[in-house]
C-alpha positions in Angstrom: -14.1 11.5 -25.1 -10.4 12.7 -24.2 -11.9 14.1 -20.8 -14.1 10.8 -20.0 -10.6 9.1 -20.9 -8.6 10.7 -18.1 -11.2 10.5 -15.5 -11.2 7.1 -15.9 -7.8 6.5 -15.5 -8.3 8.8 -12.1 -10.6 7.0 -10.7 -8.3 3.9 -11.5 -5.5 4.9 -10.2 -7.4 6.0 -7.0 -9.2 2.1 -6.8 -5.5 1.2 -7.0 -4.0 3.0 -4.5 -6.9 2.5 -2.3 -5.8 -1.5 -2.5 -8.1 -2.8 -4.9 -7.9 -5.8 -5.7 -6.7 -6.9 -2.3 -5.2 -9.9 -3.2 -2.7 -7.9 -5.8 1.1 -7.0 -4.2 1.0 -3.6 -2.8 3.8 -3.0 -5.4 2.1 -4.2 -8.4 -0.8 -1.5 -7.5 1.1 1.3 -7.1 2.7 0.7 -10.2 -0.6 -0.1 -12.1 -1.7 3.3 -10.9 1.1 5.4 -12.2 0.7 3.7 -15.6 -2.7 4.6 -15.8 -2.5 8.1 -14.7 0.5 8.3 -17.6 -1.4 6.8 -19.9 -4.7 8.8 -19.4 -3.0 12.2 -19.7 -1.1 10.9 -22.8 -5.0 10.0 -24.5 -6.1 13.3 -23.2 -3.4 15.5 -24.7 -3.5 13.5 -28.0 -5.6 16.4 -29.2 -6.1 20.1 -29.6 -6.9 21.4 -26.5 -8.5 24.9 -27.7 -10.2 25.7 -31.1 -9.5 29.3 -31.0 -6.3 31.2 -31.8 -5.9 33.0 -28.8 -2.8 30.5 -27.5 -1.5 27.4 -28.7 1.8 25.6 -28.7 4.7 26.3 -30.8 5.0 22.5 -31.9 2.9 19.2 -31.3 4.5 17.3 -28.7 6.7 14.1 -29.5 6.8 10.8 -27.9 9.8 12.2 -26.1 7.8 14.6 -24.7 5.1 11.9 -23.4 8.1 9.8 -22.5 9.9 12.6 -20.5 6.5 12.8 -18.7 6.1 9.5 -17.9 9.3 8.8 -16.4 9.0 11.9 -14.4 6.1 10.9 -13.0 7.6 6.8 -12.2 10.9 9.2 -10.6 8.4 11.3 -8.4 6.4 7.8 -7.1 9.6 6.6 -6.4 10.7 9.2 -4.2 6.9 9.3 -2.5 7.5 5.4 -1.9 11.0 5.9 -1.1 10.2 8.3 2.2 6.6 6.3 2.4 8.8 3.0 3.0 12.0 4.8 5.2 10.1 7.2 7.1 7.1 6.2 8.9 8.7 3.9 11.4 11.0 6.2 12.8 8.0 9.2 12.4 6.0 6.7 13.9 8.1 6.2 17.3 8.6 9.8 17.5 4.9 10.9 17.5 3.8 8.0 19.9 6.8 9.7 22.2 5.4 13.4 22.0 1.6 11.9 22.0 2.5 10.1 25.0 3.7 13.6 26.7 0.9 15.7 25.7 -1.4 13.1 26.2 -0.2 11.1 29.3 -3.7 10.0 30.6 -4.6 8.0 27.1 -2.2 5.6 27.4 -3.4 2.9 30.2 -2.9 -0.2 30.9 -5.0 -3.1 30.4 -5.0 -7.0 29.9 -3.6 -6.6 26.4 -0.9 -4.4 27.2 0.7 -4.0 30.8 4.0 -6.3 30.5 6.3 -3.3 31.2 7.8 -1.3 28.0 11.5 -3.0 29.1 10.5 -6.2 29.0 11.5 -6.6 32.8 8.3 -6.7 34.5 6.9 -9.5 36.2 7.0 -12.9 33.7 3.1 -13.2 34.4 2.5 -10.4 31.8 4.5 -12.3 29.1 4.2 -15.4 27.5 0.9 -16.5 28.5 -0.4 -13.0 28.8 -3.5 -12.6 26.6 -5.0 -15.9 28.4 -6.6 -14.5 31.7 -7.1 -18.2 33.6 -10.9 -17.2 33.8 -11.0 -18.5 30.1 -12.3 -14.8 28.8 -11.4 -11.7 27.1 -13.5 -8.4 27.4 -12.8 -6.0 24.4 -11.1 -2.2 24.7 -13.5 0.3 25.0 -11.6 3.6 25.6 -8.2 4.8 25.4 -5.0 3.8 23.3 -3.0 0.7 23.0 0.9 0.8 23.5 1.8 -2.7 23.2 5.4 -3.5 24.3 8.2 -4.1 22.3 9.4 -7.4 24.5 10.1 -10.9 22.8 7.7 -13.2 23.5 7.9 -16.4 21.8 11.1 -17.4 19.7 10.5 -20.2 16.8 12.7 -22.1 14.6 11.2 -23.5 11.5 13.0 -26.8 10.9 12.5 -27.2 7.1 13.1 -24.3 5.8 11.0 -24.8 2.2 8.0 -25.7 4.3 7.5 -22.3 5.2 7.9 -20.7 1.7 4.2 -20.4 1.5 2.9 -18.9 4.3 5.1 -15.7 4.2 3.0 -13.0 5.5 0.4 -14.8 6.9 2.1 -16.8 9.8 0.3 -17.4 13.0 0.4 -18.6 16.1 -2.5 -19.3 18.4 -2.8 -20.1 22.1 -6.6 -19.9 22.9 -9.5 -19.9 21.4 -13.1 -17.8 22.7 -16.6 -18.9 21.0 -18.9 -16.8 23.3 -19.4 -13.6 23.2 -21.7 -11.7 25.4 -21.5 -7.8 26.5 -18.5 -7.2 24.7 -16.4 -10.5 26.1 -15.3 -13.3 24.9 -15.7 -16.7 27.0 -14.2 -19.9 26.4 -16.8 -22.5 24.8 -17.2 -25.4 27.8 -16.0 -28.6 27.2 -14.9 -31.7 29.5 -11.5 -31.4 29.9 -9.2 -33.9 28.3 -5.6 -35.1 29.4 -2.9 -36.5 27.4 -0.1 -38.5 27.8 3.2 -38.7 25.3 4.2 -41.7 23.8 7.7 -41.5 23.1 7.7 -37.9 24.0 5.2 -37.0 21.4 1.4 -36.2 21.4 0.0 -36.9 18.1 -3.4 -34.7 18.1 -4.8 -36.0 14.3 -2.8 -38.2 12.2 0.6 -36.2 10.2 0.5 -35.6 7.1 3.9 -35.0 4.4 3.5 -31.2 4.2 3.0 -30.7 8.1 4.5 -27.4 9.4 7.2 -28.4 12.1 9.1 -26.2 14.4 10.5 -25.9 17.8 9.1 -23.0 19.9 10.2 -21.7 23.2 8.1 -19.1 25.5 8.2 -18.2 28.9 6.0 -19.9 31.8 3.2 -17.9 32.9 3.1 -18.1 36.9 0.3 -18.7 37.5 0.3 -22.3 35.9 -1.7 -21.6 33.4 0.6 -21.7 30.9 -0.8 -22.7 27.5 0.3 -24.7 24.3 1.4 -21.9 21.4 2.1 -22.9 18.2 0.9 -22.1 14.2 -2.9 -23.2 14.0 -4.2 -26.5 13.3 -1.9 -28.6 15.4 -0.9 -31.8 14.5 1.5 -32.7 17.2 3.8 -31.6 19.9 6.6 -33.1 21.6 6.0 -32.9 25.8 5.2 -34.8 28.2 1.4 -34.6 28.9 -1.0 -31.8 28.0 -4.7 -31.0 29.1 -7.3 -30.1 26.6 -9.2 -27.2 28.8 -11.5 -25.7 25.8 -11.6 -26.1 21.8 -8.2 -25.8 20.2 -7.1 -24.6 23.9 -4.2 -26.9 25.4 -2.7 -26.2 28.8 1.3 -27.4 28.9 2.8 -28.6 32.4 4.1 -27.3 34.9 7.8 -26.5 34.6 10.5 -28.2 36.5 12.2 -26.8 39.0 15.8 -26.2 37.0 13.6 -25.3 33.7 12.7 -21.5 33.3 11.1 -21.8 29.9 8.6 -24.1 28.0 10.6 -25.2 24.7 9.0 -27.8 22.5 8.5 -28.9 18.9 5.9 -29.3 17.5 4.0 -29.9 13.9 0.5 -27.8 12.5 -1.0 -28.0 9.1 -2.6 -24.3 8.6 -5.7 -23.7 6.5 -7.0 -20.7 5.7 -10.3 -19.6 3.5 -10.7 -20.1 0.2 -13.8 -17.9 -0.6 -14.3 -19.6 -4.4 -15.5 -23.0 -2.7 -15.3 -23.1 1.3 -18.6 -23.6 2.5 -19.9 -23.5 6.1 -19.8 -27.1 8.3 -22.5 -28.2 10.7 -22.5 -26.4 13.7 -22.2 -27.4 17.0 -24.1 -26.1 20.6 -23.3 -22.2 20.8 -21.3 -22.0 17.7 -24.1 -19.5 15.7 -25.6 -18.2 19.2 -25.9 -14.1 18.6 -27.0 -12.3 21.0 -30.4 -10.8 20.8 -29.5 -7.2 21.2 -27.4 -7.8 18.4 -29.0 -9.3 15.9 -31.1 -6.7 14.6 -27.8 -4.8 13.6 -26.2 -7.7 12.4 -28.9 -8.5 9.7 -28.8 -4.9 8.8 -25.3 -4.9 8.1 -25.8 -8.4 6.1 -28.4 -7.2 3.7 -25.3 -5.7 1.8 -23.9 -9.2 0.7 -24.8 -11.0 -2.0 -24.0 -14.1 -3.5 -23.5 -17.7 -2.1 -22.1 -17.8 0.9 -18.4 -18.3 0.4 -18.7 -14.8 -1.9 -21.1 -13.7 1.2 -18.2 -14.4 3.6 -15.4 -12.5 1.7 -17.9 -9.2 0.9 -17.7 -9.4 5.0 -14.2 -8.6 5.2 -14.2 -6.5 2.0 -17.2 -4.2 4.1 -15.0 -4.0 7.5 -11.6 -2.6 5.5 -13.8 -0.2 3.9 -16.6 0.8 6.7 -14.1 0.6 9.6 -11.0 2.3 10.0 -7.9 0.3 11.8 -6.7 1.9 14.7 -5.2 1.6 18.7 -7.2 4.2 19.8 -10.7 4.0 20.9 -13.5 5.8 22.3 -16.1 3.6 23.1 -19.5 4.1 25.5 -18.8 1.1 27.8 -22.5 1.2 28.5 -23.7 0.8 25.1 -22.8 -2.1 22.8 -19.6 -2.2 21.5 -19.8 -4.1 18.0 -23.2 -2.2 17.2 -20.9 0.8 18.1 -17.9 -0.5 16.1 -20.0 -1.3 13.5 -21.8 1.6 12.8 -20.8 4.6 15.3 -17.4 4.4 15.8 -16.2 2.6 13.1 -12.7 2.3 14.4 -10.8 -0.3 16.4 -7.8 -2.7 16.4 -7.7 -6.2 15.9 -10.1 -7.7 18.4 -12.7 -5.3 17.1 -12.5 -6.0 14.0 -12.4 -10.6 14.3 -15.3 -10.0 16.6 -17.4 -8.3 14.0 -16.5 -10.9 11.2 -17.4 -13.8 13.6 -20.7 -12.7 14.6 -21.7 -11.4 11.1 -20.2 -14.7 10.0 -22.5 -16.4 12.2 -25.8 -14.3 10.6 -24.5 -16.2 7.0 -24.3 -19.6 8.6 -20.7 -19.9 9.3 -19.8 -21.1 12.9 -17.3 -19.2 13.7 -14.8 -18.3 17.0 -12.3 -15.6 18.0 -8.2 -16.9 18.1 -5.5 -15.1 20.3 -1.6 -15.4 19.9 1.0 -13.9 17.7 1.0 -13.2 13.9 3.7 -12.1 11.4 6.8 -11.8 13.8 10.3 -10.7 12.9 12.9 -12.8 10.8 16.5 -13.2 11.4 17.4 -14.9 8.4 21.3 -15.8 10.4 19.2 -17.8 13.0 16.3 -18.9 11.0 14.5 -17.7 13.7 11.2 -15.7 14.1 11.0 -13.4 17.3 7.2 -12.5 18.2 6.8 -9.3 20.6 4.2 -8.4 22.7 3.2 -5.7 20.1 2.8 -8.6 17.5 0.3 -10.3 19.8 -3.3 -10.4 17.9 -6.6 -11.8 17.3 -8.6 -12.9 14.2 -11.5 -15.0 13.6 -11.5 -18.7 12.2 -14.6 -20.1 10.7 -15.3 -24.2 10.5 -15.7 -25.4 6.8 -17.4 -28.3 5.5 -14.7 -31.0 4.3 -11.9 -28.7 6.4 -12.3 -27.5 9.9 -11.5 -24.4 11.6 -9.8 -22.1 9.0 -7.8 -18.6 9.7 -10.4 -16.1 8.2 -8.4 -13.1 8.7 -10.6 -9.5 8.7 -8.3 -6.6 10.0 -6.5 -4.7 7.7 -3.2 -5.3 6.5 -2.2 -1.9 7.1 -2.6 -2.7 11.0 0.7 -1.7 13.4 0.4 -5.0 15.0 0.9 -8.6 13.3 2.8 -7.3 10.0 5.5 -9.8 9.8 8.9 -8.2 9.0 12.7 -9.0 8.0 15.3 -8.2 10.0 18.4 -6.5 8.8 21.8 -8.9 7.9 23.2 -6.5 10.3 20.8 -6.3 13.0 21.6 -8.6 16.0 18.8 -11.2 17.0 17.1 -11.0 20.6 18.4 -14.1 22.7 15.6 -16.0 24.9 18.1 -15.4 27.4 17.6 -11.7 27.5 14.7 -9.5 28.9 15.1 -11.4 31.8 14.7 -14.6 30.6 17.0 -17.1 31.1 19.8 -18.4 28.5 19.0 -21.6 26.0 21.4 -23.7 24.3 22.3 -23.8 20.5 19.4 -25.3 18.6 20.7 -27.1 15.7 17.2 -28.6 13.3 18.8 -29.0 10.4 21.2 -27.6 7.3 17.9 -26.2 5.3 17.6 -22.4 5.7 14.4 -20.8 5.5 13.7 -19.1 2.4 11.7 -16.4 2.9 10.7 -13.1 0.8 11.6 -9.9 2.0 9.2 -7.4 3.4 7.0 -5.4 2.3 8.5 -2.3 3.4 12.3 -3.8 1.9 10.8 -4.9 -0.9 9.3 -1.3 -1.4 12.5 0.5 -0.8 14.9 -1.5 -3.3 12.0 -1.2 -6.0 11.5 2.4 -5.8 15.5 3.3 -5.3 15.9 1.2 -8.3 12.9 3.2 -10.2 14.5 6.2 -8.9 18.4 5.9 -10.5 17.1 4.5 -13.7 14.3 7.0 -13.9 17.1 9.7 -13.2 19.3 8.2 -16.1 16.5 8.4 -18.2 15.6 11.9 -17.8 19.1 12.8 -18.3 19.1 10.8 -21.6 16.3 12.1 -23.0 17.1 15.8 -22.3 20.0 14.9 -24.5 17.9 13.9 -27.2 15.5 17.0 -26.7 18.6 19.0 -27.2 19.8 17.2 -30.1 16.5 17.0 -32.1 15.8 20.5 -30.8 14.5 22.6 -34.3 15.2 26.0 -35.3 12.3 28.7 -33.8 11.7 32.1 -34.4 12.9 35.2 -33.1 9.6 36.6 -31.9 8.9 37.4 -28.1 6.8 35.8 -26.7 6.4 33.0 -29.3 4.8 30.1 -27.1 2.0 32.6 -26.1 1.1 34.2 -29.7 -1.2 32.7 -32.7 1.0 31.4 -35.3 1.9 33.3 -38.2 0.0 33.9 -41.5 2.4 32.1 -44.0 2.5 34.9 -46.1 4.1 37.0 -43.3 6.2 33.9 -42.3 7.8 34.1 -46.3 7.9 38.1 -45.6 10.2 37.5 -43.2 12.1 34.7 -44.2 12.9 36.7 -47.4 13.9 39.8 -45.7 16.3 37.4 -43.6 17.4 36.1 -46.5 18.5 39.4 -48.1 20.4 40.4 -45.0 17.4 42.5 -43.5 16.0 40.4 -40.6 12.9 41.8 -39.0 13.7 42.8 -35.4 11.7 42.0 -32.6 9.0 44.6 -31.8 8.4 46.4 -35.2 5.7 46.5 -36.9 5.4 44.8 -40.3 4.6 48.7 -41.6 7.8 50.0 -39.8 9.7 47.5 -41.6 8.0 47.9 -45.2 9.2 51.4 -44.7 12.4 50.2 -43.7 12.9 48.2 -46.9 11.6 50.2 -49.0 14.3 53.2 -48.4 16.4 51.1 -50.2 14.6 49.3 -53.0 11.0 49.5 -53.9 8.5 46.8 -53.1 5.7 46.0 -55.7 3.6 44.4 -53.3 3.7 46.6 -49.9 0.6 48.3 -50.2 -1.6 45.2 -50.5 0.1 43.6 -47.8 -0.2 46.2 -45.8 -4.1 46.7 -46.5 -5.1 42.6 -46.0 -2.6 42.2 -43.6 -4.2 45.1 -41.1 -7.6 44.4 -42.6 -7.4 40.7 -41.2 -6.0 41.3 -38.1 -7.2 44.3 -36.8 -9.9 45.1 -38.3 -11.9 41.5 -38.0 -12.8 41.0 -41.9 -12.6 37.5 -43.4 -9.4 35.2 -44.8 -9.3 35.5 -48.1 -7.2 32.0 -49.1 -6.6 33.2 -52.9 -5.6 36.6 -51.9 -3.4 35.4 -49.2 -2.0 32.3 -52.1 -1.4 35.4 -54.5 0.6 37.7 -51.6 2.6 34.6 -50.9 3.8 34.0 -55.0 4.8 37.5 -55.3 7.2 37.6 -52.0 8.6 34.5 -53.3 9.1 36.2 -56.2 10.3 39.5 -54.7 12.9 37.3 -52.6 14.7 35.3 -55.4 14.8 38.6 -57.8 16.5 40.8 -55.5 18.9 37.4 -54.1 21.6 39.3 -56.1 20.9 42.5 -54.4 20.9 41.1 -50.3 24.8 41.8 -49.7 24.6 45.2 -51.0 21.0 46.6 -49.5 22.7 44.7 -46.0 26.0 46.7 -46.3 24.0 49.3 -46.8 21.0 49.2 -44.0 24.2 48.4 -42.0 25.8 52.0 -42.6 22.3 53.8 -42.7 21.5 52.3 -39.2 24.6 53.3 -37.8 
């Protein structure tokens, strides 16, 4: 029972580490796991560990001993989450610079990824970028992804509370894709739409009290085609006109002639899904079109959900984290299909793999469903109360329409993913301007007294929690190897002591009584030795019959006999307290005879 016990807590920890449940803090798992490790060796060492006599412990352990154990183990997570939470960024930048030397030819340049790595390339490959003017995206098939480190788009929340609850999960979308064919993406058709501001404002659906508003400035992509960005589920934005050119897809106007960025505010009202009791709205032409070559595979990889369709829809993104492994580099056969590939092949890809394959298989459950570029996460400077997205920020993830709702964020890439983890800058770490990278200077934006309060990142949060662990976990072991010290009890002499059977009690009273009289048994003789020993000085009524069970026991494999062992033990006691009056003399005198 002990065994099945610490297995269990094993495989706990493991289900803990490995992030389940998903929606628990990353903290709160890893510390579940260590307490369940602690807790299943404690229940397994709760017992006697061997039956025999061959080697046990010189004493039972003490809660100290199970405390002492425990905090070690918290003081050595600490440390691992310490490193785990300093080290990987800068180990991170330093691999991508030696991969990048011994591997030159891997790192190419796409759609995705060629604004230059200073930021002072052409302003066509920022901004804008991701949106190609032909209104599609075709998916990486081979090679890795460097995205650049350039600001992109600079936002200033103007009520600070408002944005309390999205925290990690904030987006911002430019386009949106609803056909996918061949591994791309196309826009879904639509007539276009144009809109004039009244009073400098579009209002898209009516607002609401808890509307998301913000002022957000981006560069102008030259080509014209600059597009609306700004946190899903727009409400409203303050320009002058905008053109509806596909669903959710707004083209802004053209810049003036003094003006070299778009800056506007604007207001959103962000949904994402709920998977206890979002079900799937009414489609529309093309929004559940699979295509044929795929839908074989797809219903394959659907005959593993379960449930009504909200539960079907979550097992979706539960299957990708665990089938498919997040990652910028790719080797796909560009003439075979790519999500069939991804799927079940592969089984690796960044964050356009991985929305594609949760739309379509979306789509084989009922749920229309599209693919959604921009930004997500972005850096914090909590000085400016402003967030600073970067081309390496830039991602995709699927949105599915719900009954009731509309077009929800139904995120399926990993959270462990390089790109889109939102982050907190340092008090000390000086915020980009819109004016640098080669874009032009703005003036102060002033929207309000509020501050944004926001929580602190993951990776902060992990490294005050485990340096806090760590220097109480180090006081504590100090403390309780004071205690240990202090309660430490009196052992015996013997060599080897923690590796030997313990002592018949008869021969622990032999000796206890010999010490007693001032003639200690020394280590490494032998109980006849020291009978002889003794018995040079005074005569011992008993040594013969010790000598006789004592050797018979041991050495020559006969029984324990209990009464016979009870009756040895009264007449050493007895031995001991007659000759009490004797011990300084027969001392003095082993003294002199030994030297």
């Amino acid at each position: 029972m002990r065994s099945f016990y610490l297995i269990s807590a094993v495989v706990c920890s493991y289900l803990f580490l490995r992030g389940h449940p998903v929606d628990w803090h990353p903290v709160l798992r890893i510390c579940l796991s260590g307490v369940t490790l602690v807790l299943g060796i404690i229940s397994w060492g709760r017992g006697t560990l061997f039956k025999s006599q061959s080697a046990t412990s010189e004493r039972p352990p003490s809660w100290l001993d199970y405390l002492s154990l425990g905090a070690a183990i918290l003081a050595l997570k600490a440390l691992f989450l310490f490193f785990f939470a300093t080290a990987p960024e800068k180990l991170n930048a330093l691999a991508t610079q030696l991969d990048e030397k011994l591997h030159p030819s891997s790192y190419h340049s796409s759609a995705t990824e060629d604004s230059s790595e200073d930021g002072s390339g052409d302003s066509q490959t920022s901004g804008n970028w991701l949106w190609q003017n032909n209104g599609q995206r075709t998916l990486g098939t081979r090679g890795k992804v460097r995205p650049s480190n350039r600001p992109e788009v600079f936002l200033w929340p103007s009520e600070g509370r408002e944005f309390e609850t999205l925290q990690n999960n904030l987006y911002l979308r430019s386009f949106t894709l609803a056909r996918y064919e061949s591994g791309t993406w196309k826009a879904r058709p639509i007539p276009t739409i144009g809109m004039e501001a009244e009073n400098n404002l579009i209002q898209l659906i009516p607002p609401a009290k808890n509307d998301l508003r913000y002022e957000i400035t981006h560069e102008a992509n030259t080509s014209g085609q600059s597009l609306l960005v700004g946190i899903p589920n727009l409400t409203s934005a303050s320009v002058s006109a905008l053109r509806l050119i596909a669903p959710a897809t707004y083209r802004l106007p053209a810049l003036k002639e003094e003006e070299k960025l778009h800056r506007y505010q604007a207001s959103s009202r962000p949904l994402f899904f709920d998977p206890n009791t979002d079900l799937p709205a009414p489609a529309e032409t093309g929004e559940l079109t699979i295509p044929e070559n795929l839908r074989e595979p797809l219903e394959l990889f659907a005959t593993n959900l379960g449930g009504p369709q909200p539960e079907q829809l979550a097992r979706i993104r539960s299957l990708l984290n665990q089938r498919c492994q997040y990652s910028l580099k790719t080797n796909f056969d560009p003439e075979a299909e790519l999500i069939s590939q991804f799927l079940f092949t592969e089984r690796r890809g960044y964050c356009e793999h991985f929305a594609t394959a949760a739309a379509l298989l979306a789509r084989t459950i009922g749920y229309p469903s599209r693919v959604a570029y921009g930004w997500s996460g972005g850096r914090y400077y909590t000085g400016s109360n402003m967030y600073v997205f970067r081309a390496k920020e830039a991602h995709a993830w699927t949105e599915v329409k719900i009954a009731g709702k509309g077009w929800v964020i139904f995120e399926a890439t990993p959270a462990n993913r390089s790109e889109g983890n939102s982050s907190l800058a340092d008090h000390t770490e000086k915020p980009p301007s819109p004016g640098g990278a080669g874009m032009p200077s703005l003036p102060e934006i002033s929207l309000g007294d509020q501050e944004l309060s926001l929580n602190r990142e993951p990776l902060d949060l992990l490294r005050l929690f485990s340096g806090i662990i760590a220097t109480v976990g180090s006081a504590f072991l100090i403390v309780l190897l004071i205690l240990k010290r202090k309660k430490k009890t009196e052992t015996t002499n013997a060599l080897g002591n923690h590796f030997l059977p313990p002592a018949a009690n008869y021969l622990t009273a032999f000796r206890k009584a010999s010490a007693t009289l001032g003639i200690p048994m020394p280590i490494g003789r032998t109980l006849r030795a020291h009978l002889e020993a003794i018995e040079s000085l005074q005569p011992i009524p008993f040594a013969e019959e010790l000598l006789s069970y004592h050797y018979g026991h041991h050495y020559s494999g006969k029984n324990r006999d209990k009464p016979r062992e009870r009756r040895l033990l009264k007449e050493i006691k007895r031995w001991g307290a007659q000759s009490t009056a004797t011990e300084k003399s027969l001392g003095k005198s082993l003294h002199s005879a030994s030297s």
